[in-house]
C-alpha positions as CSV (number, residue, x, y, z in Angstrom):
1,X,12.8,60.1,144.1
2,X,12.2,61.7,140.4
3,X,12.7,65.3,141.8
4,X,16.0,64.0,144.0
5,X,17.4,62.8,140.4
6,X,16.2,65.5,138.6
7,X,18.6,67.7,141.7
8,X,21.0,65.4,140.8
9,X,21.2,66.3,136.9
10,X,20.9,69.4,137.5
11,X,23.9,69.7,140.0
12,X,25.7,67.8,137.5
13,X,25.3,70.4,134.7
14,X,26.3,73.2,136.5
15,X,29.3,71.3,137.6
16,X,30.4,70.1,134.2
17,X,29.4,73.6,133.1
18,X,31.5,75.2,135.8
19,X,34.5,73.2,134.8
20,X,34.3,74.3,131.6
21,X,34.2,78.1,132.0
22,X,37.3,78.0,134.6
23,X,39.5,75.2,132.2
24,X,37.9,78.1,129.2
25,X,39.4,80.9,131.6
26,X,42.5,79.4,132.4
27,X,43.3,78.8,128.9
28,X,42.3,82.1,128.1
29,X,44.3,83.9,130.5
30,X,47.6,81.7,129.5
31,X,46.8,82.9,126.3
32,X,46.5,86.1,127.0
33,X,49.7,86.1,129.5
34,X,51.7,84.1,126.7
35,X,50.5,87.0,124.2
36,X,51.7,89.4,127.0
37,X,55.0,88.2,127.4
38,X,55.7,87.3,123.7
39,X,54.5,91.2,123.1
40,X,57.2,92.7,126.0
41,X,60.0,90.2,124.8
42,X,59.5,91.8,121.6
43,X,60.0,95.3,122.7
44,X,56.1,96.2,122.7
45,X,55.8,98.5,125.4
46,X,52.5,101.1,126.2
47,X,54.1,104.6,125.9
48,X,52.2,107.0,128.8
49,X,52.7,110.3,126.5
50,X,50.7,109.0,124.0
51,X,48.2,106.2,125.3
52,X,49.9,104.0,121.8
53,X,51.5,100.4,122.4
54,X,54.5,100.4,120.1
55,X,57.3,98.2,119.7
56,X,60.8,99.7,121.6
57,X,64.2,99.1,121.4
58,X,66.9,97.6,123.7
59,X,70.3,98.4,124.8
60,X,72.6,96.2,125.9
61,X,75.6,98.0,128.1
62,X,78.7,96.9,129.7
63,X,81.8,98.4,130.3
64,X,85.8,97.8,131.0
65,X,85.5,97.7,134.3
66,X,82.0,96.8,135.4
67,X,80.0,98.8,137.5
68,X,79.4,102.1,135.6
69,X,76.5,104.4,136.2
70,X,73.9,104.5,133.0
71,X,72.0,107.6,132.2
72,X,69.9,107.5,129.2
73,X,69.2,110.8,127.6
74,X,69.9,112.4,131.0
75,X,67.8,109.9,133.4
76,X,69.8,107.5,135.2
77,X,69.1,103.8,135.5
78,X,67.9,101.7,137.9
79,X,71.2,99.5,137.7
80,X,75.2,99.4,136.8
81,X,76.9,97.7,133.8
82,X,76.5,95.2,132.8
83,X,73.0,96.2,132.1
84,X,70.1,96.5,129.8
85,X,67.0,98.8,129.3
86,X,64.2,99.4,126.6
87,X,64.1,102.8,124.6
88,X,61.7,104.0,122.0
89,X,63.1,103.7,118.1
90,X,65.2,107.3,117.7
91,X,68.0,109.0,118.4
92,X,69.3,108.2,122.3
93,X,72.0,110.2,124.2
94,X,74.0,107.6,126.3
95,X,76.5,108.3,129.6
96,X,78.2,105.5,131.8
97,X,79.5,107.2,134.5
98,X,82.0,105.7,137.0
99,X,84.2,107.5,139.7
100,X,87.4,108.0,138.8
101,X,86.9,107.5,135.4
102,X,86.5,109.7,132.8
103,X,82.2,109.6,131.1
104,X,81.9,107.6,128.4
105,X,79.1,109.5,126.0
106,X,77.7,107.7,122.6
107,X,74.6,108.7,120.7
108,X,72.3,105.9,118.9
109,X,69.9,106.0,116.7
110,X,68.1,102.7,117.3
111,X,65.0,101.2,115.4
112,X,62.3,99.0,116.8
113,X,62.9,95.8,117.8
114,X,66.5,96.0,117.5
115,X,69.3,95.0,120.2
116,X,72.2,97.7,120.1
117,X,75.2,96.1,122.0
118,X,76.5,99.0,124.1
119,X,79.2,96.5,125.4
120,X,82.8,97.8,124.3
121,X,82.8,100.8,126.6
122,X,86.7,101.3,127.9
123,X,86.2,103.3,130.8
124,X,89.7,105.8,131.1
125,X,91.1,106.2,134.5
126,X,91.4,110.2,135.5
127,X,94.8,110.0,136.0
128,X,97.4,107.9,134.3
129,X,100.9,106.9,135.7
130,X,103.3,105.2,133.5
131,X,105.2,103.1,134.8
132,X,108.8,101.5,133.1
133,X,109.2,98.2,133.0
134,X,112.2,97.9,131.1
135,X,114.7,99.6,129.3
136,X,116.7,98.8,125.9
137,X,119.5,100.1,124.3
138,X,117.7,99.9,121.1
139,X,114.5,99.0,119.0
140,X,114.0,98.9,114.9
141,X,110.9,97.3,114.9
142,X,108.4,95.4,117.6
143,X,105.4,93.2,116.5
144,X,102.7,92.0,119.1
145,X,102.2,88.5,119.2
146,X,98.4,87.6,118.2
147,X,97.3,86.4,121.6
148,X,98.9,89.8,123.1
149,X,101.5,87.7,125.6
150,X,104.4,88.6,123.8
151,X,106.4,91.5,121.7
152,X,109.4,90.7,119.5
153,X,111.4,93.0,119.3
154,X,114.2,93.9,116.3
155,X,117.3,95.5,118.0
156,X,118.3,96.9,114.4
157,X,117.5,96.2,110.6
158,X,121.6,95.0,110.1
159,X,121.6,92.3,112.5
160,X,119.4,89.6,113.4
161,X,119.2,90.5,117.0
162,X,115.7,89.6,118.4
163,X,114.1,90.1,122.0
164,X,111.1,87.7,122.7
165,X,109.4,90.0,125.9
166,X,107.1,87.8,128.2
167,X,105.0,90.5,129.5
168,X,102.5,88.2,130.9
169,X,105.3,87.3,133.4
170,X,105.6,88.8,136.6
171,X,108.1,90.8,136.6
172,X,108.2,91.0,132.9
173,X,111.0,88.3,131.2
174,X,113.1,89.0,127.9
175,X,115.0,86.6,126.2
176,X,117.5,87.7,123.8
177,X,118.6,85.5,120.8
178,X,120.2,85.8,117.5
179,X,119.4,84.1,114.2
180,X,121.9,81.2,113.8
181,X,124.1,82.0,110.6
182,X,123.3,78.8,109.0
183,X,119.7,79.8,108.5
184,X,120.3,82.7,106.1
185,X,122.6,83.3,103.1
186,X,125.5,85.2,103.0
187,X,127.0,85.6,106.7
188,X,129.9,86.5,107.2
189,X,130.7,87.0,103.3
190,X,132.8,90.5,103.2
191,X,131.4,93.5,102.0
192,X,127.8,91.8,101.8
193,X,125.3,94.2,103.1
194,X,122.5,92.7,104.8
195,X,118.7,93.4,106.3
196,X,116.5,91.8,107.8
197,X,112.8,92.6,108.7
198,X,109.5,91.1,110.9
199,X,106.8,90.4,109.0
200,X,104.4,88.8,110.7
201,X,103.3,86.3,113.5
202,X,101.5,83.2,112.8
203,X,98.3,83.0,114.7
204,X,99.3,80.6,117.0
205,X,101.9,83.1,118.3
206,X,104.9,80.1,118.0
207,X,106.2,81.9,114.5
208,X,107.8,84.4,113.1
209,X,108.2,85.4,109.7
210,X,111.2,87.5,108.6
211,X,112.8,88.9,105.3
212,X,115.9,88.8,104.7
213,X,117.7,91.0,101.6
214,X,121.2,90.3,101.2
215,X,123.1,92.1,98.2
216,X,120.2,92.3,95.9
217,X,118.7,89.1,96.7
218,X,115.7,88.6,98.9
219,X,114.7,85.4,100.8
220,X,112.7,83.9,103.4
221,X,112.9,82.8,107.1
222,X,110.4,81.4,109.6
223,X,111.8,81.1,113.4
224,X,110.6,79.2,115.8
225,X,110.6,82.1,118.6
226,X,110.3,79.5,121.8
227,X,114.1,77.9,119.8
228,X,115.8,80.1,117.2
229,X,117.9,77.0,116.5
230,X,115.0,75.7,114.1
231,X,114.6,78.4,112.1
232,X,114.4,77.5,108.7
233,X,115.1,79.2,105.4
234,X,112.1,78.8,103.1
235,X,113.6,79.7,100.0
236,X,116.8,78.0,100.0
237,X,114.6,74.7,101.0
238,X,112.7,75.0,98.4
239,X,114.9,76.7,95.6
240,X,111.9,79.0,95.0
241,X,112.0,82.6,94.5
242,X,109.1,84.0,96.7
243,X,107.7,88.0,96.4
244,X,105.6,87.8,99.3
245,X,104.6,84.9,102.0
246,X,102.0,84.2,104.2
247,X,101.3,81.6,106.6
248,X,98.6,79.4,105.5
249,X,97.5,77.1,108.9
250,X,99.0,77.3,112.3
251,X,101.6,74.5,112.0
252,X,104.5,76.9,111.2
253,X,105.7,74.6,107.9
254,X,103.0,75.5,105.3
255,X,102.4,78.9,103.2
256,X,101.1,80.2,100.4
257,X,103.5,82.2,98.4
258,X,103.1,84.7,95.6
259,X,106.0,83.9,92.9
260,X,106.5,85.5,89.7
261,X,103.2,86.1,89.4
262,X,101.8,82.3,90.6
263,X,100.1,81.8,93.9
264,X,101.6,78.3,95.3
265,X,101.3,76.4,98.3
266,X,104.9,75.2,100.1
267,X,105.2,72.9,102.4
268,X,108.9,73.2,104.5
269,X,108.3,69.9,106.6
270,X,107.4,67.9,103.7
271,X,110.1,70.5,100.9
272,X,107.2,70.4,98.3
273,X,105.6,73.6,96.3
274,X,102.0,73.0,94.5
275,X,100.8,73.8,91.0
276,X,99.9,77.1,90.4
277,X,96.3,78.1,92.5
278,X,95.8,81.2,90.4
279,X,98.0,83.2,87.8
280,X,98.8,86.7,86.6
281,X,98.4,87.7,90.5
282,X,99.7,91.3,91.6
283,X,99.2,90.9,95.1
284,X,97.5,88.7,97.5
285,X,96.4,87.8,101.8
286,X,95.5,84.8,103.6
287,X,92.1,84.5,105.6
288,X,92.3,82.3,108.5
289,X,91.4,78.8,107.4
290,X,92.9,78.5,104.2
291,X,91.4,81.2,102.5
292,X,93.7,83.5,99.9
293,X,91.7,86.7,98.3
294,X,94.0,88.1,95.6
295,X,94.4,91.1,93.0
296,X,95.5,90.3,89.1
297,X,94.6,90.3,85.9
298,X,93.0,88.5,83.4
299,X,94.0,85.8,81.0
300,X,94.0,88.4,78.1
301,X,95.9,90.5,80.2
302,X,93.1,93.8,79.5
303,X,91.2,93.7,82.8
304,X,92.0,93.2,86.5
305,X,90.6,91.0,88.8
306,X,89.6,90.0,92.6
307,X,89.6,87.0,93.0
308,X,89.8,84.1,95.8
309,X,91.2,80.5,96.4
310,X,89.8,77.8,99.1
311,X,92.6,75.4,100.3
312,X,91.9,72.1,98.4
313,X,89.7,73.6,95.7
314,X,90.4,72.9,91.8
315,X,90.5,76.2,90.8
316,X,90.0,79.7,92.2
317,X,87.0,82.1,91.8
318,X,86.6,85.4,89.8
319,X,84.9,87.4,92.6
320,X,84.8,90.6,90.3
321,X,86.5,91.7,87.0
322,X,87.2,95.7,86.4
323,X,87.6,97.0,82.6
324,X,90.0,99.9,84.3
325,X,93.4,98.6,84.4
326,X,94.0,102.1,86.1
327,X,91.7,101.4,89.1
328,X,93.7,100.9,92.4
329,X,91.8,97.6,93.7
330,X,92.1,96.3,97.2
331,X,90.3,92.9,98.8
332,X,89.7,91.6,102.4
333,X,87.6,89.0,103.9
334,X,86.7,88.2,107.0
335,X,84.2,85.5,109.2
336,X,81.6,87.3,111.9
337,X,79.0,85.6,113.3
338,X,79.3,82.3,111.6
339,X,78.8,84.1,108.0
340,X,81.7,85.1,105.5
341,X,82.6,88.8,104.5
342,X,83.8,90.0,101.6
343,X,85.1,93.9,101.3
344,X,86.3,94.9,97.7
345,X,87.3,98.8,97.3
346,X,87.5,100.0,93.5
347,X,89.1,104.0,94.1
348,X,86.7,105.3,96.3
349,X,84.3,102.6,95.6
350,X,83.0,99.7,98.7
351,X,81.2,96.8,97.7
352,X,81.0,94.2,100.6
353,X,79.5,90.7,100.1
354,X,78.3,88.3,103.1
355,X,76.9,84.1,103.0
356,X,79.4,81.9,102.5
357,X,82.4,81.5,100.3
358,X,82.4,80.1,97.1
359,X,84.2,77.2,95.9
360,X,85.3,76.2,92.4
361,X,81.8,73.7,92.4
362,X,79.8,76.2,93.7
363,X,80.5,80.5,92.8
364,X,77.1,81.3,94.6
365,X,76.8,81.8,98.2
366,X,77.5,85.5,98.9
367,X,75.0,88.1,98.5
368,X,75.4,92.1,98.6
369,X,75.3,93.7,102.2
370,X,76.4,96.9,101.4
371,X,77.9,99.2,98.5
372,X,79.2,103.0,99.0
373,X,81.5,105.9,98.5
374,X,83.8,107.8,100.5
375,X,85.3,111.1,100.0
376,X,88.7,109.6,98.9
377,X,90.5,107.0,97.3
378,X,90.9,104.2,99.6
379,X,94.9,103.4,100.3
380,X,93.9,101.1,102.6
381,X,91.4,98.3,103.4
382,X,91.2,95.6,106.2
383,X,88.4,94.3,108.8
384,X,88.3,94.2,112.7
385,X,90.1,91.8,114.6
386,X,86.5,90.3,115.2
387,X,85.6,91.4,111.4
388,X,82.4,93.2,112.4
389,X,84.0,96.1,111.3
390,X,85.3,97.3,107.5
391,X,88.1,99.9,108.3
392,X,89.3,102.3,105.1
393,X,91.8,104.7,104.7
394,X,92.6,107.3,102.9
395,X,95.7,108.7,104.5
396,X,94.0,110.5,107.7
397,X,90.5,110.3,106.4
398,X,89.3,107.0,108.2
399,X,86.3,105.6,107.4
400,X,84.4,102.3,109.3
401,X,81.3,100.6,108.1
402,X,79.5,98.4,111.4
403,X,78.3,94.6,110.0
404,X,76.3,94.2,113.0
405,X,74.2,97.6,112.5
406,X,74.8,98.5,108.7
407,X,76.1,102.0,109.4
408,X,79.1,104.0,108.0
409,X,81.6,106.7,109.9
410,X,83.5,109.2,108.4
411,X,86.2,110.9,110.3
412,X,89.8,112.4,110.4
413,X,92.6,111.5,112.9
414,X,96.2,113.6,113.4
415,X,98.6,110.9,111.5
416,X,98.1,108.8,108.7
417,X,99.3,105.7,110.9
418,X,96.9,103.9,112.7
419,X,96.0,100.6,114.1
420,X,93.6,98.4,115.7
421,X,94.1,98.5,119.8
422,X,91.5,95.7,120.4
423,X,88.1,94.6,118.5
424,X,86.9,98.3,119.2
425,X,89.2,100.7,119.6
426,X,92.2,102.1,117.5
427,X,95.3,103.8,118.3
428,X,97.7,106.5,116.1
429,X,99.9,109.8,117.4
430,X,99.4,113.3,117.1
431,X,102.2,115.0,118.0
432,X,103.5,113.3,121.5
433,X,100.0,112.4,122.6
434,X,98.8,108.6,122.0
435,X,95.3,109.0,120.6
436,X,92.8,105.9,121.4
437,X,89.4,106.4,119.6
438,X,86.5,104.1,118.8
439,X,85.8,102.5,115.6
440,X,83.5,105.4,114.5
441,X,86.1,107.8,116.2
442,X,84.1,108.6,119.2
443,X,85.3,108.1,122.9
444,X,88.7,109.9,121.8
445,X,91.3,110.1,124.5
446,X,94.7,111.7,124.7
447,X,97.5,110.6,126.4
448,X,100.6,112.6,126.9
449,X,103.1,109.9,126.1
450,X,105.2,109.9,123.8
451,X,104.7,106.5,122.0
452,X,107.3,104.4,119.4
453,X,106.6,100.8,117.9
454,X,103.9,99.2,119.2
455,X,101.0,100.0,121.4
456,X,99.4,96.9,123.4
457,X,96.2,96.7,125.5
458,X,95.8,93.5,127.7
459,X,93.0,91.5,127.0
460,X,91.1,92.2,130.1
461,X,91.7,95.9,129.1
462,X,93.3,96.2,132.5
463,X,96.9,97.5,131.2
464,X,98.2,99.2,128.2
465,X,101.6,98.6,126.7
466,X,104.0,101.1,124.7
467,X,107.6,102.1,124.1
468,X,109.0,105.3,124.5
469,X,112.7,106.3,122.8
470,X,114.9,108.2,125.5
471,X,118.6,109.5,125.4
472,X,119.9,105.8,125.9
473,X,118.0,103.9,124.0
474,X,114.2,102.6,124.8
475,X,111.7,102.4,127.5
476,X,108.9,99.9,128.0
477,X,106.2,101.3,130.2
478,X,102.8,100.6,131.4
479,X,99.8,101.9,132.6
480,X,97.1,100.6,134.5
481,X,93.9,101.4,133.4
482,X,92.4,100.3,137.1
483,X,92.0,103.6,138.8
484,X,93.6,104.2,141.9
């Protein structure tokens, strides 16, 4: 019976003991998978060449339209866009490839551990055929409408003659209107020169402002562009005179205006005007959101100033003082991935800021991303659509600096006007060809069109808009971007 027990015990043990080294196995080979898969989800990867782990880098691709062909430094993938793959840290030659389609080519240098979004690519058919949509007899001015679904266009500066173009619809609807005469000064007065000129849709794409100069006077009008019978003449309302306007929310009745020197808030729907928001102001724009960045001076009058105004703040904020009163100063501000830009250009000069805005109870919150200098003196300054880019010209020296990967471009284009044709791509002349480039002006493509007014690329990137001037007036046309 003692040496059955003692069997027993034993048996016990080694089962307890047993247990213990698979439960101690099992845990260490989680461990050791978890370690694993932490390790390859962080771009660790065991390089053949040189028998070293190291950490890689990923690519992200996709491309307008899907199903391009990826080669990576001349070795194709094992899949299409949208895809992904891991590189080492360097410099990377990329090619999408799709038939029918012209390459798309981009070179990276990428560091470890980093995710470069390849994910803009426009693929460009071969072959292009325009195609007329409509023709008018004529065109002073168009404006896209901010959600890309309409154009207005201005039949001539004299006249108020507008054309709201649908061309969203199927075939493509315009509706032609005039301004009514009781919503601007001096119709029908003898001898009374007039002209009137777009400014600028609200974001909503429901309103219009317009300037109109009569004589030597200047006032304001927003239209309602779904019922030009509700257009409304800001200054008159409000017995204000206004240098520049902007819209300030998306109802179409409040703006901030810059007037002799004062930045104000007017309200049309309610006919009010605010106290002065900030003084001795030059020139000024409105963020999205109630946000005004603007250029002036100082209370003693010696120094300039960038400053910027929250809607329903006390007081705005100095966001940088300049000793030169000589400097040319420009100011724009932006929201990417849930944090707040600031780009300020002194001459040549680029200091951007990103965090959050101040307020008048709190001037902290942005912090220095990046300061540079071009070759030139900036004329211009303004982000992306998106905001992850800064763009700066300097007539046809463009420059770009990238948020999301902290890089500058530097690079020249044919004409000194150009324009952004979606979140990545821009769009000027040379000569009769329309030029389409990235933001870094890579990916340049020429068509042989001869383009007037505006240029407009669908959203799913799957037509391109533009107007072209003939013997009898204008011609809308499209091309498809879908190759045939």
């Amino acid at each position: 019976m003692l040496f059955i027990n003692m069997n027993q015990k034993q048996s016990k043990r080694r089962q307890i003991i047993k247990r213990i080294l698979v439960y101690a196995l099992m845990i260490t080979s989680v461990v050791i998978i978890a370690t694993f898969i932490t390790f390859f989800v962080m771009g660790f990867r065991f390089d053949a060449s040189d028998g070293k782990i190291e950490q890689f880098a990923f690519l992200q691709y996709a491309s307008k339209p899907s199903g391009a062909k990826v080669y990576v430094d001349g070795k194709k993938l094992g899949s299409s866009t949208p895809t992904r793959n891991s590189v080492k840290p360097g410099i990377h030659q990329i090619r999408l490839s799709l038939n029918g389609y012209e390459d798309w080519t981009k070179t990276v240098d990428v560091k470890s551990g980093t995710i470069t979004w390849l994910n803009y690519a426009l693929m460009i058919p071969q072959k292009v055929s325009p195609e007329i949509l409509d023709s008018y007899p004529a065109a002073y001015k168009t404006l896209a409408s901010p959600d890309g679904e309409f154009i207005m266009m201005q039949s001539d500066q004299v006249n108020p003659n507008l054309n709201l173009i649908d061309i969203n619809s199927s075939p493509i609807k315009t509706t032609s209107f005039n301004l009514p005469t009781s919503s601007y000064s001096g119709a029908g007065v003898s001898g009374l020169s007039h002209s009137f000129e777009m400014v600028k849709w609200n974001n909503s794409s429901k309103y219009l402002l317009i300037k109109h100069q009569y004589g030597n006077d200047i006032e304001w009008l927003v239209c309602d562009v779904r019922d030009a019978a509700r257009t409304q003449n800001i200054t008159k309302l409000l017995s204000l005179p206004i240098d520049s306007i902007d819209f300030a929310d998306n109802s179409g009745s409040k703006f901030f205006a810059l007037s002799s020197g004062l930045i104000r808030k007017l309200d049309v729907a309610a006919a009010t005007i605010s106290k002065p928001l900030a003084s001795k102001v030059t020139e000024f724009g409105v963020y999205d959101s109630g946000i005004v960045t603007y250029i002036g001076t100082d209370e003693s009058g010696n120094a300039q100033v960038v400053g910027m105004y929250r809607d329903g703040d006390a007081d705005p904020i100095i966001l940088s003082t300049v000793n030169n009163k000589s400097s040319v100063l420009h100011v724009s501000a932006t929201r990417y991935f849930n944090e707040d830009y600031v780009a300020i250009a002194d001459g040549r000069n680029v200091t951007i800021t990103g965090g959050s805005f101040p307020t008048s109870s709190s001037s902290s919150g942005l912090s220095k991303v990046a300061s540079f200098a071009i070759d030139k003196d900036i004329q211009k300054l303004s982000f992306s659509p998106t905001g992850e880019f800064v763009l700066m010209q300097s007539g046809t020296n463009i420059s770009t600096y990238d948020l999301e990967h902290l890089s500058l471009a530097q690079y020249s284009i044919a004409s000194a006007s150009i324009k952004w044709l979606n979140d990545d791509y821009l769009w000027s002349m040379n000569g009769n060809n329309l030029v389409i480039e990235e933001f870094d002006g890579a990916n340049t493509h020429n068509f042989s069109l001869v383009a007037d007014q505006e240029v407009i690329l669908t959203e799913n990137s799957n037509y391109m808009y533009y107007f072209s001037q003939t013997a009898k007036g204008f011609d809308l046309n499209r091309i498809s971007l879908i190759a045939k």
